[in-house]
C-alpha positions in Angstrom: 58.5 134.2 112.2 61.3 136.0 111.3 63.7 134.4 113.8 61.7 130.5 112.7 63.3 131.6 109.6 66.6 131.8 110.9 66.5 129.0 113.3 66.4 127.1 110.1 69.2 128.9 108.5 71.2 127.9 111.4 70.4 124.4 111.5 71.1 124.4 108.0 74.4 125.7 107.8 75.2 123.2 110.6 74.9 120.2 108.2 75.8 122.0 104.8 79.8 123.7 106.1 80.0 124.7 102.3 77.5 127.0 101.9 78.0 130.7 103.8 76.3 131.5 106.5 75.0 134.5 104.8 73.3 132.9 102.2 71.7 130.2 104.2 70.5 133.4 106.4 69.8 135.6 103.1 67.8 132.7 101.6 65.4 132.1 104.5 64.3 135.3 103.9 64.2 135.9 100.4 60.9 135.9 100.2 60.4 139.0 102.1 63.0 140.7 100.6 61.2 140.2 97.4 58.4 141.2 99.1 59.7 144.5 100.5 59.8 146.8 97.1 56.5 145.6 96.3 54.8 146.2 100.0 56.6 149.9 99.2 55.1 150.5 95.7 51.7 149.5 97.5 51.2 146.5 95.2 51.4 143.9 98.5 50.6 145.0 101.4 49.7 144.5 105.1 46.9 144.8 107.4 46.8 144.8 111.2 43.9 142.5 112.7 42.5 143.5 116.0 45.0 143.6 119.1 48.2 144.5 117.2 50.9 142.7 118.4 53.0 139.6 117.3 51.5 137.7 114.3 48.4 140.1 114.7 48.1 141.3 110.6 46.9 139.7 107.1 49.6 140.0 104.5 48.7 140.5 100.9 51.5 138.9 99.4 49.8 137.4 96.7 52.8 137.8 94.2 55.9 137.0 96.7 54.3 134.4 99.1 51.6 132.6 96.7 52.7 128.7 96.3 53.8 129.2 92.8 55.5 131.9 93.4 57.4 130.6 95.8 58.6 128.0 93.9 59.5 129.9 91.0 62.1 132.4 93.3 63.4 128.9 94.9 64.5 127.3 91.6 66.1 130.8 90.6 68.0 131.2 94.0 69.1 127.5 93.8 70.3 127.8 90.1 72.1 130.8 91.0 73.6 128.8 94.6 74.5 126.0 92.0 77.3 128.0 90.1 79.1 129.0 93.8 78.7 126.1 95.3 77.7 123.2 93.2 74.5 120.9 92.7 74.5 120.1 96.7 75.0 123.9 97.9 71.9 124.8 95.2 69.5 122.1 96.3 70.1 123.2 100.0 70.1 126.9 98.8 66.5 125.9 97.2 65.1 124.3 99.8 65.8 126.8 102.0 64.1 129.7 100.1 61.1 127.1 99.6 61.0 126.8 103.9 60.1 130.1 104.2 56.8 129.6 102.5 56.3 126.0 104.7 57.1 127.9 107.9 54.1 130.9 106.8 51.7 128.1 105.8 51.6 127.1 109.6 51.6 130.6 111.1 49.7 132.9 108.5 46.0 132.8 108.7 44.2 132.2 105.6 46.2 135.0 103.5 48.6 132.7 101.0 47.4 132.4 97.4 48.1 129.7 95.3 48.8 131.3 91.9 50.7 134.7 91.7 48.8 137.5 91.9 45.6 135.0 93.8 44.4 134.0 89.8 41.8 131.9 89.6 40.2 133.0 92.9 41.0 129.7 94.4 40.9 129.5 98.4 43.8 131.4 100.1 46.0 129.3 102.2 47.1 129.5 105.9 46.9 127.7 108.8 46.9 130.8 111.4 49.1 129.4 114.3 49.1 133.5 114.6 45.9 133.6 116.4 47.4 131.6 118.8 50.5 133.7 119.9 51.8 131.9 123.1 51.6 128.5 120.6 53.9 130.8 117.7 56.1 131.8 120.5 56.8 128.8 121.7 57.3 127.4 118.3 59.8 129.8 117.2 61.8 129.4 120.0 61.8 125.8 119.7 63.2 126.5 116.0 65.8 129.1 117.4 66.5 126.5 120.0 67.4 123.8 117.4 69.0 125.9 114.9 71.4 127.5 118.3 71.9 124.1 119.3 73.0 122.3 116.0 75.1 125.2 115.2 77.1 125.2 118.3 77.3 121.5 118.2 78.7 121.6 114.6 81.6 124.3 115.5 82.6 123.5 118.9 83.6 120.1 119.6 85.3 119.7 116.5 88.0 122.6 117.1 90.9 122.8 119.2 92.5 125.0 121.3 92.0 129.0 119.9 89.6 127.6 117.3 87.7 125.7 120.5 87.4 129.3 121.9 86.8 131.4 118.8 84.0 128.9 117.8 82.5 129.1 121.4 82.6 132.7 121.0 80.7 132.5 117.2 78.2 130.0 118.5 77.0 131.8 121.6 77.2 135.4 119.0 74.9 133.3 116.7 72.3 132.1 120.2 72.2 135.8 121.2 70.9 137.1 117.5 68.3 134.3 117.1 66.9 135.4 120.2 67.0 138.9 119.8 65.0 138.4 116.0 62.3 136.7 118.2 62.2 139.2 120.6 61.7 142.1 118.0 59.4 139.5 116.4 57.3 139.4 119.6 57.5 142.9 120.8 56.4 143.6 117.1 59.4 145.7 115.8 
């Protein structure tokens, strides 16, 4: 979902022109950039279901992608977002992080704890869109679609002239990448 991720970013940025693209970008995935040291160390981890393939494993991010967790790394990234670029750019900044974990609910199976660390051995959440990969595809796209879209319509009409062109340029740049993540995304790299 990688690309979902940044569909959102994009669509983001298109209505929030104070807030870097970077950080919009950044903040979609700051959940699994959390997550990477600890997948390292071994204390998350992955596991590949049967068939490989796009969406095809269990992730045991039971400290980076439980609920609580979640919201916890939000409230930090937007109280951080809040001293560059005010109370708006930290909500947005917030929200963001927090999409990340809405956007896995959907596609994860059943591999989402509540509480860090899955306390309290209550039921793991996930709707598993995953084991329906045309479905996933499709609905990525859709987001890569709409982010692509809102972008370009947030850059281009309003410049003029070289701007008109160098915005063109930045919006079709930003189309290409989207699509790129969701091909790596499907073709599992």
């Amino acid at each position: 979902m990688f690309a979902g991720h940044f569909g959102v970013a994009a669509a983001v940025k298109s209505k929030t022109p104070e807030v870097p693209l970077w950080a919009l970008m950044l903040s979609t995935q700051l959940l699994d950039v959390v997550f990477v040291p600890l997948l390292i160390s071994g204390v998350e981890g992955l596991e590949p279901v049967e068939g490989g393939g796009y969406g095809r494993v269990i992730i045991h991010a039971h400290y980076t992608h439980s609920l609580i967790s979640a919201l916890v790394i939000s409230i930090i990234a937007g109280l951080l977002a809040w001293r560059f670029w005010g109370k708006r750019g930290g909500t947005v900044i917030s929200s963001v992080v927090f999409s990340h974990w809405l956007l896995d609910l959907i596609v994860h199976r059943a591999d989402m704890a509540i509480l860090p660390g899955a306390l309290g051995d209550l039921p793991l959440l996930g709707l598993g869109l995953w084991k329906f990969p045309i479905v996933s595809m499709v609905v990525e796209l859709a987001l890569v679609i709409i982010g692509s879209f809102l972008y370009y319509r947030s850059l281009v009409p309003k410049a003029k002239g070289k701007q008109r062109k160098h915005a063109f340029a930045v919006s079709g740049l930003m189309t290409i990448l989207l699509i790129l993540s969701l091909v790596t995304s499907v073709l599992g790299y």
